[in-house]
N, C-alpha and C positions, 0 to 999 in steps of 0.2 A: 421419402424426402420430407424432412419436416418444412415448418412454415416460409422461414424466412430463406431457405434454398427457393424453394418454390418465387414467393416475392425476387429474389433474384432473378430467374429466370424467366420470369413475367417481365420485368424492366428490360434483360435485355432481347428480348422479343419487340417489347414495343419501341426502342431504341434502334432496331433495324429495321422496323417496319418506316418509322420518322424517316430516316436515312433513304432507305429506299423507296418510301410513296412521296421525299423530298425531290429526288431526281428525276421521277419521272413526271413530278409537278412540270420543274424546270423544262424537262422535254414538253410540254403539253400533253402526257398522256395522265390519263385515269392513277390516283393513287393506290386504287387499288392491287394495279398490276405489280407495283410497286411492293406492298403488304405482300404476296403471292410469292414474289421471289425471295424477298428478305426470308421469309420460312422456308423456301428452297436450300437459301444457303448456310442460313445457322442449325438449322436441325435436321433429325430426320437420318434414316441411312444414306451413306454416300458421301453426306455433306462435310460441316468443319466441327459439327457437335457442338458446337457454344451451347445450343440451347436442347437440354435431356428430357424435359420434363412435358413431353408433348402431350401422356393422356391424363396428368393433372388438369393442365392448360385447354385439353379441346372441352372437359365438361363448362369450364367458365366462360368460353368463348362461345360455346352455345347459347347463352341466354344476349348476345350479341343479337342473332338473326331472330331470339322471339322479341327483342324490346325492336329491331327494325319493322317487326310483322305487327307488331303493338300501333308505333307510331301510325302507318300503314292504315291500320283500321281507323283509326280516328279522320284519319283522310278521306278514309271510303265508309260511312253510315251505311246502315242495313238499308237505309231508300237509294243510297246509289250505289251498291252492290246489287240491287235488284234490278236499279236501273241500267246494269249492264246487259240485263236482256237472255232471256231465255237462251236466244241463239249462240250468245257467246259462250253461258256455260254450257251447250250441248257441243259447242266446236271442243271445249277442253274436255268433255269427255273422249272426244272422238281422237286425240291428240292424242292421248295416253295410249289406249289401244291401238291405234294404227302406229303408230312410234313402236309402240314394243313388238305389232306382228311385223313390221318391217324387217326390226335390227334382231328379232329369232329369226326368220328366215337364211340372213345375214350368217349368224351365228351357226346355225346348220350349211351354207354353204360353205364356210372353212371345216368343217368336219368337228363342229361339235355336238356335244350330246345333245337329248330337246332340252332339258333340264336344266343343263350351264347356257343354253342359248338363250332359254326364258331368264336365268337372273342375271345374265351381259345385259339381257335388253331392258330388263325393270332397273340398273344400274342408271342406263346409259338415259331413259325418256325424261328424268325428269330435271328440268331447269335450274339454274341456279337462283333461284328469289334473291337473295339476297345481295348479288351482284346486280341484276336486271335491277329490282327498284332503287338500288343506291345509285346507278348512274341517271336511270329515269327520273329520280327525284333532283339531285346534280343538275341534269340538263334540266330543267322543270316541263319535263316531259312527261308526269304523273297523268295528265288532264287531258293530253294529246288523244285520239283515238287508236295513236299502235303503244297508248300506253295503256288505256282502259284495256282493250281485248287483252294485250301480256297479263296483266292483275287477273283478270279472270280464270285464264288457265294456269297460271301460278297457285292460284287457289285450288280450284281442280285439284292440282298437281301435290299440294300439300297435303289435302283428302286423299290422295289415291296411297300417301305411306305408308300408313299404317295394313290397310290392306295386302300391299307389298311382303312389306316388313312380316307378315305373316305368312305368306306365303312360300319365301323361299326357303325357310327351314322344313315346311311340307314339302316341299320339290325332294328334298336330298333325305328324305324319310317317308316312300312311298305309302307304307305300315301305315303313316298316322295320316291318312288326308282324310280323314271321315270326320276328324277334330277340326276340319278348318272350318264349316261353316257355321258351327256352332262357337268358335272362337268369335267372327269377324260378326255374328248375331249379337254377342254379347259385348264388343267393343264398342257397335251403333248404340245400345241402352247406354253403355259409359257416355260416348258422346251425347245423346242428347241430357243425361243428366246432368254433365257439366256444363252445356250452352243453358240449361235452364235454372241451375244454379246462381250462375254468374249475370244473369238477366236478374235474379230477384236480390243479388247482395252488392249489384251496379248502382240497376234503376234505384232501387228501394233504399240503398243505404250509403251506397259511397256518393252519389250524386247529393242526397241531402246534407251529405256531412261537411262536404264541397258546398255549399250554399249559406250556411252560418257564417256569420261575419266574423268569427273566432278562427275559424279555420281557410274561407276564402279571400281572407285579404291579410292570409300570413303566409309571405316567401316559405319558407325554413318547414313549415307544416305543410305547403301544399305540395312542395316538392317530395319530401316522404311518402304522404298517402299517392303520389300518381307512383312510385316506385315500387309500394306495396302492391296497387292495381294490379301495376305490369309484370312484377315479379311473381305474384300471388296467381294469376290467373294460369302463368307458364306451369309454375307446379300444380297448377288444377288436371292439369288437362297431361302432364308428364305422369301423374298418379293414376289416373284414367286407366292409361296406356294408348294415350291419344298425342300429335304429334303437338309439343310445345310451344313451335311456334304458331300453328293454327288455333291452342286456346288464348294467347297471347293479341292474334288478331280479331276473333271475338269479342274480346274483352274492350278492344279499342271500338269495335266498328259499336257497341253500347253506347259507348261515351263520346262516341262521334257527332251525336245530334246533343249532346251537353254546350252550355256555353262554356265549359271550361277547355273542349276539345285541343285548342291552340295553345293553351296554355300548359296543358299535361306535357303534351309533344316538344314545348320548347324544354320541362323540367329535366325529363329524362335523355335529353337528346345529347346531353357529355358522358352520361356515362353509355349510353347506345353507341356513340365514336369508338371510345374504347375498347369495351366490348365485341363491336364490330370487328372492329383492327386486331385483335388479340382472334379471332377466327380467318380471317383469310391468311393468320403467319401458321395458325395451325396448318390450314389445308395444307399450304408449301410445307412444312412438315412432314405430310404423309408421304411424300416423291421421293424416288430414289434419283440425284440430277447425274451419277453417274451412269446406273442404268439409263436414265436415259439418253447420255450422250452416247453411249454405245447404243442403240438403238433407236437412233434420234431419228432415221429413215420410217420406221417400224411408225411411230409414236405419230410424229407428222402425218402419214398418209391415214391412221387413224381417226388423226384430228379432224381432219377436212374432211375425213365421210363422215362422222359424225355431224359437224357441221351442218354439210350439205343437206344430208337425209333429215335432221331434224326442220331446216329452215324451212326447205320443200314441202314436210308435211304441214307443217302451220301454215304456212301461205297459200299450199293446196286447197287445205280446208277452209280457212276464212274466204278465200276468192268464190269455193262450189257456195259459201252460204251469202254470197252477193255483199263481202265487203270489196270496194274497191283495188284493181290488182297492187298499188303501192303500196297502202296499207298493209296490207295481206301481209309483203314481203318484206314490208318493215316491222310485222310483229313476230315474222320470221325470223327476223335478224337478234330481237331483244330474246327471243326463247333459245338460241343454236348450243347455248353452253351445257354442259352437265353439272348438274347440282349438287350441290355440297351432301345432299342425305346419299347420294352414290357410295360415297364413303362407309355409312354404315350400314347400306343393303352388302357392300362388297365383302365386308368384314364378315357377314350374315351366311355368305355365298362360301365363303371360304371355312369356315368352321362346319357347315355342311357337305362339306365334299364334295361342293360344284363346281370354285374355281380353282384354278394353280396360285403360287406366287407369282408366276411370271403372267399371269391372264390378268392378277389383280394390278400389278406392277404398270403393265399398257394400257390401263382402262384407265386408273389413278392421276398419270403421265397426259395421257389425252386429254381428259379432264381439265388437266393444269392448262395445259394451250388454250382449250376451249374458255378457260376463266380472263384468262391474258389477250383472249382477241374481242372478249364481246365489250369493253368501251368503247372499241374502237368501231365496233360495226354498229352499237346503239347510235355514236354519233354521226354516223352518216346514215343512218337511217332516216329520217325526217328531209333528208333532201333527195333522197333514191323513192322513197313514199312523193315528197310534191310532183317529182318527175315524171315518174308513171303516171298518178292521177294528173297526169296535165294542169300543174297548180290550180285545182278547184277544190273552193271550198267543202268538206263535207258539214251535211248535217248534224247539227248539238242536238242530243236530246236532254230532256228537264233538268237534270242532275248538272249535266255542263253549261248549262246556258243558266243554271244561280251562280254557279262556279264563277264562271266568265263576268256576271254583272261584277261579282263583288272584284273578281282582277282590274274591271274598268273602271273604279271610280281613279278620281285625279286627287281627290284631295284627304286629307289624313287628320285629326285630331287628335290627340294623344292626350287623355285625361279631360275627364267630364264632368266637373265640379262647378261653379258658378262662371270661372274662366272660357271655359271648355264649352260653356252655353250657351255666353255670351256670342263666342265664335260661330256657333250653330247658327245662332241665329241670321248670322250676314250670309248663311248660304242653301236656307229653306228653300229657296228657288231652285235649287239645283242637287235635293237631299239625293235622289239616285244614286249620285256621283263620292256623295262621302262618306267614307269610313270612320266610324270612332272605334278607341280601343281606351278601354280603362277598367282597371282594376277590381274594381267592386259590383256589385253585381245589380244594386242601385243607380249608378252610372250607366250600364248597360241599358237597362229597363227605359229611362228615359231616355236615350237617345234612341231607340228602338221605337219609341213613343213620337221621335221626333220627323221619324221617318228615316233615321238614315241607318246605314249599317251597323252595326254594332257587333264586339266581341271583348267576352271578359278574358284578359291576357296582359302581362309583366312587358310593353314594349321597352324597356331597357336590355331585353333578354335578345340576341342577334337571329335568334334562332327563330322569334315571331317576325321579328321586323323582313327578315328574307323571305317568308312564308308568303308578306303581304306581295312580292312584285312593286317594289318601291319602284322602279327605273319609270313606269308609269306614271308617277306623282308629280303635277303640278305645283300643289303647295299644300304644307305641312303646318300644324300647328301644334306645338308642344306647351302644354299647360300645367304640367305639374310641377308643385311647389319647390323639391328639393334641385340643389343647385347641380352635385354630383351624379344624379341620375338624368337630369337634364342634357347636361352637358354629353353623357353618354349617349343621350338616344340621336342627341343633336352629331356627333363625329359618324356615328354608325351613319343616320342616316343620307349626310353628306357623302358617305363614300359611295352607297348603292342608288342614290338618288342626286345627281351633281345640279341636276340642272334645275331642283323644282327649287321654290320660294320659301323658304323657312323661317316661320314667326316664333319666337321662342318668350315665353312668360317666365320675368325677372324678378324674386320676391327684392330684392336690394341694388341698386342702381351700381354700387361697384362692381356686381359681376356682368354689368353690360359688354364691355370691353372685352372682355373673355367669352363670351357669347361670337361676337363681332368678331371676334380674330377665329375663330375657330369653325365660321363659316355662318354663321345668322346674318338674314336679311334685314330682319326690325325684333328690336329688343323691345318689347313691351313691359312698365314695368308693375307694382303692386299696390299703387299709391290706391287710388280712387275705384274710379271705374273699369277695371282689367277688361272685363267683357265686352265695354265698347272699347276701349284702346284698341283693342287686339281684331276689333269687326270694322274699324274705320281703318287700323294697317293692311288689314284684307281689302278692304276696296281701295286702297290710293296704290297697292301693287299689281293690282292688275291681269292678277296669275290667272284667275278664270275668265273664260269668254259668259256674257250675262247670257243666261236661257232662254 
C-alpha cells in the first residue's frame, strides 16, 4: 500500500471514530466506546472493509498509548510513584500472578492444554492502561485513591510483558526453555540500561536545553523537543526489547519534577488525541462482529467472567492489604478490562501452536465488551467506593496532599511580568492560595520567591488550563500583553470557570469592550500604573475572603 492509500485510510478511520465517539458523546457515554466500534464496523473480518490497512495503522497507533504513558509519567514523578507505597506495588505483583493462576485453572477446567491455559491467562490478566487512564484522567480521577492503586498495578502490569511476551513462544517449544532465563537476564541489563540512559540525556541535557531562554520561551521549539522526548524515549526502550510504552513513561516520570512538566503534557497532548484514537479503531479492527453475532451467547458469558474474576481479585487483594472495602472494589472496577498487548501475546500464542482461530477469535471478542463496559463502570465507581467506605474521608499521603494544596488555591495569575507583580502583591496575605503560571522561567523563579505557586507553562494552551481545576477559582488575573492570546485564555477560562472574577490587562483602551463583552469583570488598562490598577480592581471586587 503506498503512502497516500495508507493516508486514506488513516482519515477514514478517524472519520468514523468522530462519527461514532460523536454519538456516544450525545448518549453521555465515554468516546471511547464509540472509537471501539467504529473499528468494529469499517474494518476487520466480517465487517464492511472500508478500512484494509489495519497492520500499517496498528504500528502508528501504538505510539498513541506510549505518548498517554508519557503524559502519565509527567503526572506521576519518581517521588510519587514511590509514594505509591511498597504495598501497592507488592498488591500488583500479586494481581498478575493470582489472575493468571486463576484463569489457567479456568483454562484447564474446559479441557485445555497447561500450555494454551497458561497463554489464555497471560492474554486475559493484563488491563487495558490505556482505557483505565484515559477515562481516569476524563473523570479527573488521576489523584483519587482507586486511581493511585489502578496506576500502580497498570505499571506492574506493563513490567510483567515483556517477560510474558517471552514466555509464550517457550510454552509452545518445550526444546528451548533452558533459553528463557538467560533471555529475560538479559532483557533486565536492557532495561536498566535504558532507564539509565535516559536519566543522563533527560536530567543532563534535555532539561538544560529546556532552560535557555532560546529555546524555553519559543512555542514551535518547545513543542518539538517535548515530541522528540516522548517519541525518542518509546524507540529507546522498543530497541531494548522492552515494552514502548513503559520507556515512554520513564521518560515522563524524569521530567515530572522539571518545571516544564505542564507544559510538555499540554504540547504533545493533540497529537496523543490522535494517536490515541487511531488505536482504539485498530483494536475494533481485530474482531470478527459477525462471528461474534453468531456467538454473541459464547462471547458475553466470557465477558462477565472475565469481568468478574479479574475485579474480585484486585479487590480481594487490596481489601487482605487493609485498603478500605470500597476502594478495593473500585479499583476493581478501573482494572476488569483486558488490555490492548492481549492482542499481541494472542498473535504470539497462535503462531506457537497454543491457540485455535476460534480461541483467538473469543478472547479478542471478550476483550472488546470488556473495553466497551469499563467507562461505564470507572464512572460509577467513585460513588460504589464512597458507599461502602461509609463516605469517610481517607487518608492523603505526601505526594497528594501537595497535589491537593496546589488544586485548592482560588486565585490564578496568568503572566508575571511587572503586571503580574503588581497583582501578587494585593494577595501576599494569602500566597498559599495562588497559582501563577507564566512562560519564562524567570517569571517562575520569582513568584516562587513570592511564595506562591508557580509553574512554567503556555496558559493559552486548553490542555494546561484543565490541568489546573479552574471550576475552583475565585478570581483570575490575566496579564499578558498580547490581545489575541488574552482574549483566548479569557473565553477558555469563562467556560470552565463561570463563576470566578476575571481581571484582564488591556495594552489599548479599544479592546476594553471586547474584553467586556466576552465576559471580563474589570478591564485594566496600560497607561501608568498597571500593577496598582489591577491590585486596587482586586480589592474593590471582593473575590477573596481577607485571611
Amino acid at each position: 500500500m503506498d503512502t497516500w492509500d495508507l493516508l486514506l485510510q488513516i482519515v477514514l478511520l478517524l472519520l468514523a471514530c468522530f462519527a461514532a465517539g460523536g454519538v456516544m458523546a450525545m448518549l453521555r457515554q465515554s468516546p471511547l466506546v464509540g472509537f471501539l466500534l467504529a473499528g468494529l464496523i469499517v474494518g476487520g473480518p466480517g465487517s464492511f472493509a472500508i478500512v484494509r490497512a489495519e497492520s500499517e495503522i496498528e504500528g502508528l497507533a501504538e505510539l498513541g498509548v506510549a505518548l498517554l504513558l508519557f503524559s502519565l509519567g509527567l503526572e506521576f514523578s519518581w517521588q510519587r510513584v514511590l509514594g505509591l507505597g511498597t504495598k501497592t506495588l507488592i498488591v500488583g505483583v500479586l494481581q498478575v500472578l493470582v489472575t493468571m493462576a486463576v484463569f489457567t485453572l479456568l483454562g484447564l477446567s474446559l479441557g485445555l492444554g497447561f500450555a494454551s491455559s497458561v497463554a489464555c491467562s497471560a492474554m486475559i490478566t493484563l488491563s487495558s492502561t490505556a482505557t483505565a487512564v484515559g477515562v481516569l484522567a476524563d473523570r479527573a480521577l488521576l489523584d483519587s485513591p482507586m486511581g493511585r492503586n489502578s496506576i500502580a498495578v497498570l505499571l506492574v502490569q506493563d513490567m510483567a510483558v515483556v517477560p510474558l511476551a517471552v514466555l509464550i513462544p517457550l510454552l509452545g517449544n518445550t526444546s528451548g526453555s533452558g533459553t528463557m532465563l538467560p533471555r529475560i537476564f538479559g532483557i533486565i541489563l536492557a532495561g536498566g540500561g535504558v532507564v539509565a540512559a535516559l536519566y543522563l540525556l533527560l536530567n543532563l541535557l534535555a532539561v538544560r536545553v529546556m532552560k535557555t531562554r532560546s529555546i524555553g520561551q519559543n512555542r514551535e521549539l518547545m513543542v518539538l523537543l517535548s515530541v522528540i522526548v516522548g517519541l525518542g524515549a518509546t524507540w529507546s526502550a522498543h530497541a531494548a526489547g522492552l515494552s514502548p510504552a513503559l520507556g515512554a513513561f520513564v521518560a515522563g516520570m524524569y521530567l515530572g519534577n522539571s518545571p516544564f512538566a505542564l507544559q510538555i503534557r499540554a504540547d504533545v497532548a493533540s497529537l496523543k488525541i490522535v494517536l490515541l484514537t487511531l488505536f482504539f479503531g485498530t483494536v475494533g479492527l481485530l474482531a470478527d462482529p459477525v462471528w461474534m453475532f453468531r456467538n454473541l451467547t459464547t462471547v458475553l458469558a466470557l465477558a462477565m467472567m472475565i469481568l468478574t474474576v479479574k475485579v474480585l481479585v484486585v479487590a480481594v487483594l487490596f481489601r487482605t492489604s487493609g485498603t478500605p472495602a470500597g476502594t478495593s472494589l473500585a479499583t476493581g472496577l478501573c482494572l476488569g478490562s483486558v488490555g490492548e498487548f492481549a492482542f499481541v501475546l494472542g498473535g504470539q500464542a497462535i503462531d506457537a501452536g497454543l491457540l485455535t482461530e476460534s480461541h483467538f477469535n473469543a478472547i479478542v471478542s471478550a476483550s472488546i465488551v470488556s473495553l466497551i463496559l469499563t467507562p461505564t463502570l470507572i464512572t460509577v465507581a467513585p460513588g460504589l467506593a464512597a458507599w461502602l467506605n461509609g463516605r469517610v474521608n481517607e487518608p492523603l499521603d505526601g505526594s497528594s496532599r501537595q497535589q491537593l494544596a496546589k488544586q485548592q488555591c482560588d486565585c490564578l495569575i496568568i503572566g508575571y511580568g511587572p503586571a503580574g507583580r503588581g497583582a501578587g502583591t494585593a494577595l501576599t496575605h494569602r500566597a498559599e492560595k495562588v497559582m501563577v503560571i507564566d512562560l519564562g522561567a524567570e517569571g517562575v523563579r520569582s513568584a516562587h520567591a513570592a511564595g506562591f505557586h508557580a509553574m512554567q507553562a503556555d496558559a493559552s494552551s486548553g490542555e494546561v488550563l484543565q490541568h489546573l481545576h479552574l471550576e475552583r477559582l475565585k478570581l483570575v488575573v490575566i496579564t499578558v500583553p498580547g490581545f489575541h492570546d488574552s482574549m483566548a485564555m479569557l473565553q477558555q477560562i469563562r467556560r470552565m470557570a463561570p463563576n470566578a472574577t476575571v481581571i484582564v490587562r488591556s495594552r489599548y483602551s479599544l479592546h476594553q469592550p471586547e474584553f467586556l463583552a466576552a465576559g471580563a469583570d474589570v478591564v485594566a488598562g496600560d497607561e501608568a500604573e498597571v500593577g496598582q490598577a489591577l491590585a486596587a480592581a482586586i480589592s474593590r471586587q471582593r473575590a477573596l475572603n481577607p485571611a
